[in-house]
Every structure is written in C-alpha cells, then in structure tokens.
C-alpha positions, 0 to 999 in steps of 0.5 A: 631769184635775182636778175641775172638768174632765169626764173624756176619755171623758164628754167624747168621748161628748158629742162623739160624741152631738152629731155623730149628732144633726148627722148626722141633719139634724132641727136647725134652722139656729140649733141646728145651729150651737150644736151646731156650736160646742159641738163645737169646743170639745169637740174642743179639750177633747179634743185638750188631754187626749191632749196632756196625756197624751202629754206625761206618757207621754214625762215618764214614759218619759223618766224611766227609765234603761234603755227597757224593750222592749214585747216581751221575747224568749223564752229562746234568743233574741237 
C-alpha cells in the first residue's frame, strides 16, 4: 500500500479494537453507531488490500512459464 494508506495489520487491529469495545456493550447508542460506521469502512479498507493482494499473487503466479509445485517430491519419487 502507499503512504497515505494505513498498512493491513494496523488496519485489522483498529477493527479488532473496535469490535471488542462494541462487544462490551458499555457504548451508548450514538457511540455504538459511530463505531459501527467506522467498522464498515475499515472492514472495506481491509477487504480492498486481500483483493490487491490476491490479484498481485495471481499477476505474479501468472507471470511465470513453468508453476512451480508447493511440494517438491523427494528423490525416488514420482
């Protein structure tokens, strides 16, 4: 991500943070949908970086000639 974006994992662990502080129930109705609305939009911020993510693995697997196996068998066998 670029500068101006949080990085995934601060992002998810505001998220986290928000939901605990939601699950506690101590919020009033008016905090309660702030942090409400401030979730969603986290949780899309989220989703758009594993997207990014995803696409620039398939860019980058596509990219090659030969797949390369995950699991190289041992000598013998086939």
């Amino acid at each position: 991500m670029n500068s101006k974006t949080p990085d995934f994992d601060k992002t998810l662990e505001e998220l986290e943070a928000l939901v605990a502080r939601l699950e506690q129930g101590d919020l009033s109705l008016e905090e309660s949908l702030a942090a409400f609305e401030r979730g969603v939009a986290l949780t899309r911020a989220c989703q758009q970086a594993l997207e990014a993510a995803e696409q620039k693995v398939e860019q980058l697997l596509a990219d090659q000639e030969t797949p390369v196996p995950f699991d190289t068998p041992a000598p013998g066998d086939a």
